[in-house]
Each structure stands twice: as C-alpha cells, then as structure tokens.
MARDRENVEX-561438 format. One record per residue (C-alpha): residue number from 1; residue in one letter; x, z, y. Coordinates in nm, 4 decimals. Layout:
N
(NUM A (X Z Y))
...
END
This chain:
83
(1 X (7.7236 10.6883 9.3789))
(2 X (7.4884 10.9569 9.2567))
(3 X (7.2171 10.7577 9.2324))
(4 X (7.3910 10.5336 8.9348))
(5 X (7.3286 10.7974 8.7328))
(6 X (6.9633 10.8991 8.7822))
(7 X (6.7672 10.7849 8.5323))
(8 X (6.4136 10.5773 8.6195))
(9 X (6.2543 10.9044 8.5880))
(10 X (6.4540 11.0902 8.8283))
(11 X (6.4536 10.8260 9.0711))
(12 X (6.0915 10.7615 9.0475))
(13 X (6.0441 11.1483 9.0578))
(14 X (6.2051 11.1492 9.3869))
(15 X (6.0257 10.8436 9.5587))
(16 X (5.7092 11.0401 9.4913))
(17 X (5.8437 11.3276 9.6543))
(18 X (5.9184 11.1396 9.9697))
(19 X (5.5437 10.9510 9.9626))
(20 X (5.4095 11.2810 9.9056))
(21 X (5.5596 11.4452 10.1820))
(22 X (5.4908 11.1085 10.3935))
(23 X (5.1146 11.1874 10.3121))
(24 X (5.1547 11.5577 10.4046))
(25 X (5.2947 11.5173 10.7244))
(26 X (5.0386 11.2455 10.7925))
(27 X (4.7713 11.5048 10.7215))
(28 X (4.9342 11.7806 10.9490))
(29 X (4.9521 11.5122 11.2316))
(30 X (4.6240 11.4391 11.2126))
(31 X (4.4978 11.7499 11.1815))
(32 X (4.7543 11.8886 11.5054))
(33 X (4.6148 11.6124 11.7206))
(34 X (4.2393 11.6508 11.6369))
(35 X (4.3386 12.0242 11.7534))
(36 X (4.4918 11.9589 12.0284))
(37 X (4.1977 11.7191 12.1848))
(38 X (3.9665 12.0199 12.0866))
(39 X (4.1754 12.2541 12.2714))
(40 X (4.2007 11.9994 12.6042))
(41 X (3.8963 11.8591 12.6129))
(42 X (3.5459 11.9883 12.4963))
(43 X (3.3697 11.6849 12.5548))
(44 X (3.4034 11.2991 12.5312))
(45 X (3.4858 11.1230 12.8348))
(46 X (3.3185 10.8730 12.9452))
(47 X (3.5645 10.6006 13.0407))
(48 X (3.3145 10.3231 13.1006))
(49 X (3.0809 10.5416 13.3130))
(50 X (3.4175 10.6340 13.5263))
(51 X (3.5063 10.2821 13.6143))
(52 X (3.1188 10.2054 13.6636))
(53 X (3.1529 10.4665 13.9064))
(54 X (3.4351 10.3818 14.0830))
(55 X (3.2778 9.9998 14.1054))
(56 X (2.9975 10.1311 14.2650))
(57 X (3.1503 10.3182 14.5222))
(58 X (3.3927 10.0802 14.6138))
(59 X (3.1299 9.8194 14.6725))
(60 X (2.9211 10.0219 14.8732))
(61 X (3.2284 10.0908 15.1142))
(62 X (3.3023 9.7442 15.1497))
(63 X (2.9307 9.6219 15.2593))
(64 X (2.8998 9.9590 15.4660))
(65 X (3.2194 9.8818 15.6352))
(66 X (3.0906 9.4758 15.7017))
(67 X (2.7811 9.5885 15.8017))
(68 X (2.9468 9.8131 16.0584))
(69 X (3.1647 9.5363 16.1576))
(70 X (2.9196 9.2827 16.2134))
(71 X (2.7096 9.4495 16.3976))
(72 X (2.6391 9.5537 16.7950))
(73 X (2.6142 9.8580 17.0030))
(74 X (2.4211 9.8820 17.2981))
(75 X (2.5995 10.0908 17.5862))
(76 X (2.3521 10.3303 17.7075))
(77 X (2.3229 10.2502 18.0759))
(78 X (2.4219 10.6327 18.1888))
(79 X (2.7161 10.5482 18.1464))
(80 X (2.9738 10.4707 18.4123))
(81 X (3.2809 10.2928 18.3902))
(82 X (3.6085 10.4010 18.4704))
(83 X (3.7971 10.1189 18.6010))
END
C-alpha cells in the first residue's frame, strides 16, 4: 500500500488536512443554516405560546359545546306545530 511508505510526517500531515477541512465544513454549515433561518424566518417563534394557544381554544370549545348541550330552549308559543 501507499501508505507503508509515508513517513509519520506525511501521514500526520494528512490527518490534519482532513480535521481541518472537518472544521471548515463545520463552519460553512453553521454559518449556511444560521442564513437560511434568517432568510425564512425574521423572528423567533414562539412554540410554547402556540400550544398555550391552541389549549385555550380547545377548552373553551369543549365547555361552550357542554354548556350548549346541557342546557334548554323554550319554544316560543307562536309557534305552531306541524303534525
């Protein structure tokens, strides 16, 4: 193999090519991302105060939609039935 004949200083030459680029591309990552999210979104969303939200108005149709159920309706007395 080629490798047998590097010597320890080409061989560790070349491992610190590869971590360097490893860091690079880390860097360019990091930096295309945080980009990106700029790009899509100008603000933070607020993830908690969505599902707080969404809680609310759920429970508020639920006990709107008992309270309909449970309760009574008077028929006005104008009216005249059909059968």
């Amino acid at each position: 193999m080629e490798s047998e004949n590097l010597t320890d200083e080409e061989e560790l030459d070349i491992k610190k090519k590869f971590i360097d680029a490893d860091c690079i591309i880390r860097r360019t990552l990091l930096k295309s991302l945080s980009t990106h999210q700029n790009k899509y979104y100008s603000t933070l969303i607020d993830v908690q105060g969505i599902i707080k939200s969404l809680k609310v108005s759920t429970q508020f149709s639920c006990s709107t939609s008992k309270q309909f159920a449970s309760s009574t309706f008077e028929v006005p007395s104008n009216i005249i039935e059909l059968s």
